[in-house]
Wavefront OBJ file of the C-alpha trace (Angstrom):
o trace
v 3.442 -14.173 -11.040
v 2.783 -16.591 -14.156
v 5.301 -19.138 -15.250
v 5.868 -17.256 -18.448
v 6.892 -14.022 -16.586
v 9.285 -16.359 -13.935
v 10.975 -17.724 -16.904
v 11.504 -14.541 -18.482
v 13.485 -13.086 -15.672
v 14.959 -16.389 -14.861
v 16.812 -15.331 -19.061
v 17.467 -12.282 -18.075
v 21.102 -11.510 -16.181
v 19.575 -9.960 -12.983
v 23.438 -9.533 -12.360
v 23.898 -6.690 -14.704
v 21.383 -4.939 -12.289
v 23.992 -5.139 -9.426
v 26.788 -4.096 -11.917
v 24.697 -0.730 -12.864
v 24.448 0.478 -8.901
v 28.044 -0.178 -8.770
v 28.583 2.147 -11.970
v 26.367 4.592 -10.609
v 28.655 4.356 -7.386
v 31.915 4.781 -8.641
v 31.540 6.904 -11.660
v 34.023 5.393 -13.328
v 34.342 1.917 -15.226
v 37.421 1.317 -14.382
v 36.503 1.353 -10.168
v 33.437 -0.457 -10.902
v 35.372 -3.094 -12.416
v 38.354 -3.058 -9.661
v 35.132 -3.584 -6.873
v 33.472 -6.269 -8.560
v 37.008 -8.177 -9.949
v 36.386 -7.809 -13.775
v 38.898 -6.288 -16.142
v 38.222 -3.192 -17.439
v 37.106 -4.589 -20.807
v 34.866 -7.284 -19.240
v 33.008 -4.498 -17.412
v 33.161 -2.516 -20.207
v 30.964 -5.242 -21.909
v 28.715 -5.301 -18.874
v 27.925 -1.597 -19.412
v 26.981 -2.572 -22.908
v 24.631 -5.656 -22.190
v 23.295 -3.491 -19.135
v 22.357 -1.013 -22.528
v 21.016 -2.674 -24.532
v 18.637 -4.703 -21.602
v 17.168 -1.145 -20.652
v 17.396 0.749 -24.162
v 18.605 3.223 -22.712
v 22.439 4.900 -23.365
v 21.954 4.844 -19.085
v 25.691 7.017 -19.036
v 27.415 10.396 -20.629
v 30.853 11.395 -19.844
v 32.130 14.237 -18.334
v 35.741 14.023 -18.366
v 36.629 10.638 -16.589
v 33.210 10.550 -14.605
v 30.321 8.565 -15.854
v 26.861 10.955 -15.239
v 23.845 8.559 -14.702
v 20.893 9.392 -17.158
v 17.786 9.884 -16.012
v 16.693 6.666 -16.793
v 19.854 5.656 -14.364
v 18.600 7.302 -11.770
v 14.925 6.111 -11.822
v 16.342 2.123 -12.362
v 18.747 3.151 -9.185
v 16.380 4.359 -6.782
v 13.797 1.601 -7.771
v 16.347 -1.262 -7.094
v 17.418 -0.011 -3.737
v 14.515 -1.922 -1.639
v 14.923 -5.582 -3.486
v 18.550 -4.971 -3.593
v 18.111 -4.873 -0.063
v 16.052 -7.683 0.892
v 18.109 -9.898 -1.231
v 20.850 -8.890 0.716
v 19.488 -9.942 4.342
v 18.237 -12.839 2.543
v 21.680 -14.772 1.589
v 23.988 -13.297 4.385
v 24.288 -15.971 6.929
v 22.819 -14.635 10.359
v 22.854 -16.127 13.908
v 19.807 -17.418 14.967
v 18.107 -15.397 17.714
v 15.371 -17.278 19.482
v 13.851 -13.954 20.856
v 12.949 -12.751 17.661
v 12.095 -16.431 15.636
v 8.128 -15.313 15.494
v 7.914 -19.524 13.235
v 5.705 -21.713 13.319
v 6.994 -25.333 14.208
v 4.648 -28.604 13.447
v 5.413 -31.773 15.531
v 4.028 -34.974 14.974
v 3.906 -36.805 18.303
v 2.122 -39.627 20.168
v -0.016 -39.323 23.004
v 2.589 -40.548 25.134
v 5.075 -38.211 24.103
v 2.460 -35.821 24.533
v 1.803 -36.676 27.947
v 4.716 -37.372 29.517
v 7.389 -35.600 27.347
v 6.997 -32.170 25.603
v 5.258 -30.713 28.760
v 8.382 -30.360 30.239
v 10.081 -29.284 27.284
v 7.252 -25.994 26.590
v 8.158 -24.235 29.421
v 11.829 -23.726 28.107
v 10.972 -23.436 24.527
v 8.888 -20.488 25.110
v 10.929 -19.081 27.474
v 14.089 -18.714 24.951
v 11.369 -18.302 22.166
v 8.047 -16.167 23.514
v 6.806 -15.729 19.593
v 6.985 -19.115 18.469
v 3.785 -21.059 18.119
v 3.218 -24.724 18.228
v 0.962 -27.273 16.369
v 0.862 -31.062 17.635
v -0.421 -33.798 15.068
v -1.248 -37.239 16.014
v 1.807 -39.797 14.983
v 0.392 -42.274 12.556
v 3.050 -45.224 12.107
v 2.333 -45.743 8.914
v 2.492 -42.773 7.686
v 5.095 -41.245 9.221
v 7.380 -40.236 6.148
v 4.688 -38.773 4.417
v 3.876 -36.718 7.568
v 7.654 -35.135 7.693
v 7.577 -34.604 3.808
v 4.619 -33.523 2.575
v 2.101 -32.547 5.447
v 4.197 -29.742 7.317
v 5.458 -31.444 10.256
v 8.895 -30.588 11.174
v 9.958 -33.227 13.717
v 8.391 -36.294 15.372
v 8.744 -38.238 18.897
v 7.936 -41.545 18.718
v 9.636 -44.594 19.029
v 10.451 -46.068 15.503
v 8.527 -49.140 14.766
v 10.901 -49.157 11.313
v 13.502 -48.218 9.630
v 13.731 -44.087 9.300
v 15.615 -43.844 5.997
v 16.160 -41.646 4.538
v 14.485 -39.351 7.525
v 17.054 -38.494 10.199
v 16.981 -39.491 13.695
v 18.384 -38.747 16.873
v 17.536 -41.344 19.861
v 16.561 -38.375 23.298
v 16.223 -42.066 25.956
v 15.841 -45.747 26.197
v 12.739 -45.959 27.843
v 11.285 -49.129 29.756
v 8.452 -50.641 31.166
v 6.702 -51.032 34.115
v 4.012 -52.119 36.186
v 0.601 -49.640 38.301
v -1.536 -51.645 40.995
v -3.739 -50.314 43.328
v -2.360 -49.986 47.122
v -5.302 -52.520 47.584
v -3.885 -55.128 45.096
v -2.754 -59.024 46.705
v 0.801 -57.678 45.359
v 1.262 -54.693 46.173
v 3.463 -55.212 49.018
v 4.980 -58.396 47.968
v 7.936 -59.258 44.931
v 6.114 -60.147 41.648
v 6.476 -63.176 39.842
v 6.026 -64.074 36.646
v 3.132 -66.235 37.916
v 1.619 -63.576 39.383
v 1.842 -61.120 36.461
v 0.403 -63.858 34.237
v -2.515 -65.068 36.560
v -4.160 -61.367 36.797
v -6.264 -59.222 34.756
v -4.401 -56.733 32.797
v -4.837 -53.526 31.343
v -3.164 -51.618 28.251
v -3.074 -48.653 27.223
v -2.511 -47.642 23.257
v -0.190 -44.568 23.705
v 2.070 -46.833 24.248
v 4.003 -46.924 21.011
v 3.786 -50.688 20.536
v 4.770 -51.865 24.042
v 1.994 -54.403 23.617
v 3.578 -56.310 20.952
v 6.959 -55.893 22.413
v 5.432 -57.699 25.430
v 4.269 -60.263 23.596
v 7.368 -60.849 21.975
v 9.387 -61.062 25.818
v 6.220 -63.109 26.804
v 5.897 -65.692 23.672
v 6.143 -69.262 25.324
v 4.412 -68.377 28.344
v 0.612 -68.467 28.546
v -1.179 -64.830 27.294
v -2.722 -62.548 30.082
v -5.646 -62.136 30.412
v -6.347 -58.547 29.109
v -9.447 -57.052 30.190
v -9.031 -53.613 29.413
v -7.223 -51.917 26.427
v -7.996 -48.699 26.131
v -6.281 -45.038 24.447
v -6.532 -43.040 27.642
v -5.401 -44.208 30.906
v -7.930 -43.044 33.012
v -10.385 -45.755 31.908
v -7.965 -48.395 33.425
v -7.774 -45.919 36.425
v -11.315 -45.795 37.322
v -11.753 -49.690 37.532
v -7.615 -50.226 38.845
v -9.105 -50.439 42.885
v -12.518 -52.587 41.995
v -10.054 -55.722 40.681
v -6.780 -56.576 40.987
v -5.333 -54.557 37.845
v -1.762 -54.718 36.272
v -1.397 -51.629 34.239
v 1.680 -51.982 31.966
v 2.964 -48.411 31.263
v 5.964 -47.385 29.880
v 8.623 -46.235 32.630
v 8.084 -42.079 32.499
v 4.731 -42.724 32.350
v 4.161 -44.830 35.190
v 6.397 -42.437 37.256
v 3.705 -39.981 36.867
v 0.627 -41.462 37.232
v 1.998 -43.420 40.185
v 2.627 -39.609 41.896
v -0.258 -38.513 40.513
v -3.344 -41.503 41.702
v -1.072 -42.498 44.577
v -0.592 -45.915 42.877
v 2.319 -48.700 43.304
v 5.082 -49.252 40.529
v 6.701 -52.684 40.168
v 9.523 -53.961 37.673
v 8.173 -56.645 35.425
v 9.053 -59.602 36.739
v 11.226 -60.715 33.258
v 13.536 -59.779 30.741
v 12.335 -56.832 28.808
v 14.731 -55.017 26.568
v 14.383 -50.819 27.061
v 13.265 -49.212 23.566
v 14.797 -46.130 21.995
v 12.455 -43.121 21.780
v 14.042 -41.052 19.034
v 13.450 -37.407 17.447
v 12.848 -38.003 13.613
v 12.814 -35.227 10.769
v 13.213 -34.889 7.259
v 16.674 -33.781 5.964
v 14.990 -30.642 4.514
v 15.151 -29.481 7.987
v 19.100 -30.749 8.920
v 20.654 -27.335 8.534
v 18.008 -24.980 9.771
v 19.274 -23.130 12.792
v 15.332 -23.142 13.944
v 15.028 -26.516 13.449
v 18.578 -27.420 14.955
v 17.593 -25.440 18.099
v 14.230 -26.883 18.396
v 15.299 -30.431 18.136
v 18.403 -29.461 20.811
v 15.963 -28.218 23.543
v 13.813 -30.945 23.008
v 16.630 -33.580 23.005
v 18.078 -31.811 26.031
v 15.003 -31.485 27.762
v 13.873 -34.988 27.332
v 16.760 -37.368 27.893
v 16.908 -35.387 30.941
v 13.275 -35.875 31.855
v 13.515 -39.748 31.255
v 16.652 -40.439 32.709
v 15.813 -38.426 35.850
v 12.759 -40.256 36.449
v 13.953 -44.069 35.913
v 16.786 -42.780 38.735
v 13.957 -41.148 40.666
v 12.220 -44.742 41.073
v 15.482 -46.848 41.955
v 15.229 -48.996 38.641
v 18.050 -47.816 36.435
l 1 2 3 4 5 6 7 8 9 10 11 12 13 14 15 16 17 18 19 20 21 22 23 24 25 26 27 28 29 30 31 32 33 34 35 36 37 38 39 40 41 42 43 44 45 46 47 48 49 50 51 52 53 54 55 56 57 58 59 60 61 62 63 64 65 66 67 68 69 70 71 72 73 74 75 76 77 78 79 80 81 82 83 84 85 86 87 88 89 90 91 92 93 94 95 96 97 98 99 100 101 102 103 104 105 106 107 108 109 110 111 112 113 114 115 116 117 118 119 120 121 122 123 124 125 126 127 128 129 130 131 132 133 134 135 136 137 138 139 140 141 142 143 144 145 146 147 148 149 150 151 152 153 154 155 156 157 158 159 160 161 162 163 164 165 166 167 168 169 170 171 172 173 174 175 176 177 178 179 180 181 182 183 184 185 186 187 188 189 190 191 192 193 194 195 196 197 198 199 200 201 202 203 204 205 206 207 208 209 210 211 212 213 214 215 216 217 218 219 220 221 222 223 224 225 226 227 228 229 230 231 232 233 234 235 236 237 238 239 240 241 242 243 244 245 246 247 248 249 250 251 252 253 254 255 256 257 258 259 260 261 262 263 264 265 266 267 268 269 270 271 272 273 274 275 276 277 278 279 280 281 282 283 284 285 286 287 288 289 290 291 292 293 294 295 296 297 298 299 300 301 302 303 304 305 306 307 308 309 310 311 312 313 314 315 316
């Protein structure tokens, strides 16, 4: 539809087409006005403007009834479907996840990806078998343009910066730990902060920024020695028995791999504030009941997930 034909019906009073099935209803001006709260004169004017839009005299009366022209009829029958569907549109409806056949986009890091939403799909699909999902990769600096104009509906990351004016919901604090090898000097001995500063290290970029957040606990002390940084963990896996490796993970993630390689978790051995790991989306989505359910299950899901696993490993 062109501009020019939106704005035309945007002028015309698509109310009077509502007013002409309730004439045609009640046969009668006077009921038509008592059922949509006009006075009689008011809808009496109504009949007039409805007149003149459709040049057509639309009524002829027979006694005290009002009989529907032809052209009436025909404007009657053809307004029954959009009638309709603009009914179901504005009346407020629960949300059934059953039927919700959407579409939802989340921007997420690997991280998240990893050690996160896999254990919210399982429910999400269960309460919602027709939705479909589509992950981006988070980019930091880009993150409000990703919620507002690039589709995503919701993100998991942890902020690097102030959200405003996205919303945000923190799902878990989420700290930070150490992998070795069974083989490694420490592995059966406390950690020190002399130890975790004389050997190699290892990093891994899904990480959200844990690196610099090290740095920050660390700055005084002399820097690691990093010999690996990498995006995927299994690089620092496949070299984690040849030296003696300190992976620094965050908490969840560590808790996995550990189960996963057979590997050995340790605290770090010094103050380290947990971070927040937070849902984030743009207010366009704040009262959608598909968006408010999506965000609870993953909330739910999640702060269950990470608190379970820090009391899992003893460290909370």
């Amino acid at each position: 539809m062109s501009k020019v034909e939106l704005e035309d019906i945007y002028r015309r009073d698509l109310n009077l087409l509502v007013a002409l099935r309730v004439l045609i209803e009640e046969s009668s001006v006077s009921k038509a006005a008592t059922r949509l709260n006009l006075s009689q004169s008011a809808m009496s004017r109504v009949l007039g403007r409805l007149r003149s839009l459709l040049n057509d005299p639309l009524f002829t009366r027979q006694g005290q009834q009002l009989i529907p022209t032809e052209k009436a009829l025909e404007m009657n029958a053809r307004l029954g479907e959009p009638l309709e569907s603009l009914r179901q549109l504005l009346e407020p409806k629960e949300f059934d996840p059953q039927r919700c056949d959407q579409r939802f986009t989340i921007a997420t890091t690997d991280y998240a990806m990893q050690t996160i939403l896999p254990f919210a799909l399982p429910r999400i699909y269960q309460e919602a078998p027709l939705v479909s999902l589509k992950f981006l990769p988070l980019q930091h600096g880009r993150l409000a343009d990703q919620l507002t104009y690039e589709g995503a509906d919701l993100a998991i990351c942890r902020p690097i910066g102030a959200v405003d004016p996205l919303c945000s919901e923190v799902i878990g604090r989420v700290g930070v730990f150490c992998l070795l090898s069974k083989h490694h000097p420490l592995a059966d001995q406390e950690m020190s902060l002399a130890d975790y500063l004389s050997y190699p290290h290892a990093m891994i970029a899904i990480s959200d920024g844990v690196k610099a957040l090290i740095e920050q606990a660390l700055e005084g002390h002399p820097q690691r020695r990093m010999v690996l940084r990498a995006y995927h963990l299994e690089a620092a896996l496949a070299i984690v028995d040849t030296m003696p490796l300190i992976i620094t993970v965050p908490a969840d993630l560590a808790y996995l791999v550990a189960e996963r390689y057979d590997l050995v978790v340790k605290p770090l051995p010094f103050h380290f504030t947990p971070f927040d790991y937070s849902l984030i989306w743009h207010p366009r989505c704040e009262h959608s009941p598909a968006q408010e359910w999506l965000r609870g299950i993953v909330k739910e899901e999640c702060s269950r997930l990470i608190a379970k696993r820090i009391e899992d490993m003893g460290l909370d």
